[in-house]
N, C-alpha and C positions, 0 to 999 in steps of 0.2 A: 962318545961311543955308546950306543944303546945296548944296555941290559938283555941277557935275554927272556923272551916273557916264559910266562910258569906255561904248563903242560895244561891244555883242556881239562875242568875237571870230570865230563861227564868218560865215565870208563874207569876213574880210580878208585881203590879201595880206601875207605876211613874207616878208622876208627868210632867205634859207638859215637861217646862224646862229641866229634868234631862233626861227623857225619849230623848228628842232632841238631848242632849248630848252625851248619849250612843248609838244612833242608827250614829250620825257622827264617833263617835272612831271606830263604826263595821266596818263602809264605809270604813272608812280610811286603817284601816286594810285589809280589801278583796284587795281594790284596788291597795296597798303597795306591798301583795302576787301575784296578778297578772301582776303587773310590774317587778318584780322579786326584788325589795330593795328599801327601806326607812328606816327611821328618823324621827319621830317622838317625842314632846314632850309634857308633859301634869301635869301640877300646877294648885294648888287652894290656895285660902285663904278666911278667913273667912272678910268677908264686910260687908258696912253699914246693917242694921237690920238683920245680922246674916245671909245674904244670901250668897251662897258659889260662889268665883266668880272665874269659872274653866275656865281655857286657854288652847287648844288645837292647838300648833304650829307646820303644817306639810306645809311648803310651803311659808304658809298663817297662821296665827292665828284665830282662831271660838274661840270667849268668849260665857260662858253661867252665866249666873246670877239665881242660884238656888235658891229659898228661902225654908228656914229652913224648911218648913213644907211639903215641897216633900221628905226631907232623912227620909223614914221608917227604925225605927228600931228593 
């Protein structure tokens, strides 16, 4: 039985932090396309007060320190 998928994200509200996050994954992406190849890599885990603490390693590594109450569900 297939899952159902998440809700489009263009229309929803984030939180600073997460919204920070996903507008660098875009960047990274556009910019990857227009160099013609990358590598990219991107982990989370859940940290102190249950804030999610996401790594985005393309070069360079971008930490974002989510807190629980930005993930809408």
């Amino acid at each position: 039985m297939r899952e159902p998928s998440a809700p489009p994200l263009q229309g929803r509200t984030y939180g600073r932090q997460l919204r920070e996050a996903l507008d660098r994954i875009e960047g990274l992406i556009v910019e990857g396309l227009r160099h013609g190849f990358f590598n990219y890599s991107i982990h989370c885990e859940i940290g102190r007060d249950g804030r999610r603490e996401l790594v985005i390693e393309a070069g360079k590594s971008h930490k974002f320190r989510i807190p629980q109450d930005e993930l809408s569900r």
